[in-house]
N, C-alpha and C positions, 0 to 999 in steps of 0.2 A: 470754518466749517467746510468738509470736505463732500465734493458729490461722488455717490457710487457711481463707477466706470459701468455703463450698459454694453448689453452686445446686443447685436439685431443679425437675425440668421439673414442669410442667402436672397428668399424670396423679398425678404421685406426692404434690403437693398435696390434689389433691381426694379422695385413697386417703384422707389422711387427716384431712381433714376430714370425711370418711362415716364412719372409725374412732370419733369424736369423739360427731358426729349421729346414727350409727344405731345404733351397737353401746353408746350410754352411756358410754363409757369418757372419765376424765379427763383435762383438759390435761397435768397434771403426769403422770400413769401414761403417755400417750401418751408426751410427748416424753422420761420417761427409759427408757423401751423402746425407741425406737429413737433415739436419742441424737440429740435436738433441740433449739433452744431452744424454749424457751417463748415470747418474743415473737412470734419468728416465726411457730409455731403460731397463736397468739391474731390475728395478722395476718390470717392466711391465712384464719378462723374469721370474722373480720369483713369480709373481700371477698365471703365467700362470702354469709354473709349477704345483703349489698347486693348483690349482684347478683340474690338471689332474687327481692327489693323491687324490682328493676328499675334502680335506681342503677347505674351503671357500677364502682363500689369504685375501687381503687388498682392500681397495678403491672399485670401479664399477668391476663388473664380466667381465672377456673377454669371456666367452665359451657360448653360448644359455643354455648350460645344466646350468651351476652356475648361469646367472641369471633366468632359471626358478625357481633353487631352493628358491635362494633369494626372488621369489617372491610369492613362495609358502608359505615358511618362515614367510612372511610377512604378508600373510592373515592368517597361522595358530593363530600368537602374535594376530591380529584383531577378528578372532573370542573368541577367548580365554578371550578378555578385555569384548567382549558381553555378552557372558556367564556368566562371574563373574558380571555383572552388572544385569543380569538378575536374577542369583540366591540371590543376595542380595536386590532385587525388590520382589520379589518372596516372601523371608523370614521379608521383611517389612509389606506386605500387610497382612501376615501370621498371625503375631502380631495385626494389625489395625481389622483384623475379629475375634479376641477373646473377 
């Protein structure tokens, strides 16, 4: 018998990774209180981390600050793709007016 794979958004990670950080409480008390895996937890534990250090970590950002970065990130990669599309628009038309 197979369990269905859950997901838990954003907020309900970083709950309880400050469960973990602030209140002292352990990984194993956390996750068999609210009926977690443990990897997962310890996962989520060490994204957090790295992202404090400033690292980007693994998977969805838990902090506001890493994903604004990420999605600043992501418009830089966006503009960047315009740009080169444009300067090679640019240097086609360049050619076609000679």
């Amino acid at each position: 018998m197979s369990r269905k794979r859950r997901s838990f958004d954003t907020e309900f990670k970083l709950q309880v990774v400050k469960m973990i950080k602030d209140q002292g409480l352990s990984v194993g008390q956390v996750c068999r209180d609210m009926s977690l895996g443990e990897t997962a937890v310890r996962r989520w534990l060490a994204q957090f981390e790295a992202e404090l250090q400033g690292q980007s970590g693994i998977g969805k950002p838990l902090t506001a600050e890493q994903q604004r970065i990420r999605a600043l990130e992501a418009e830089v990669r966006r503009l960047r793709e315009d740009n080169d599309i444009l300067k090679k628009a640019s240097a086609f038309f360049a050619r076609e007016m000679k």
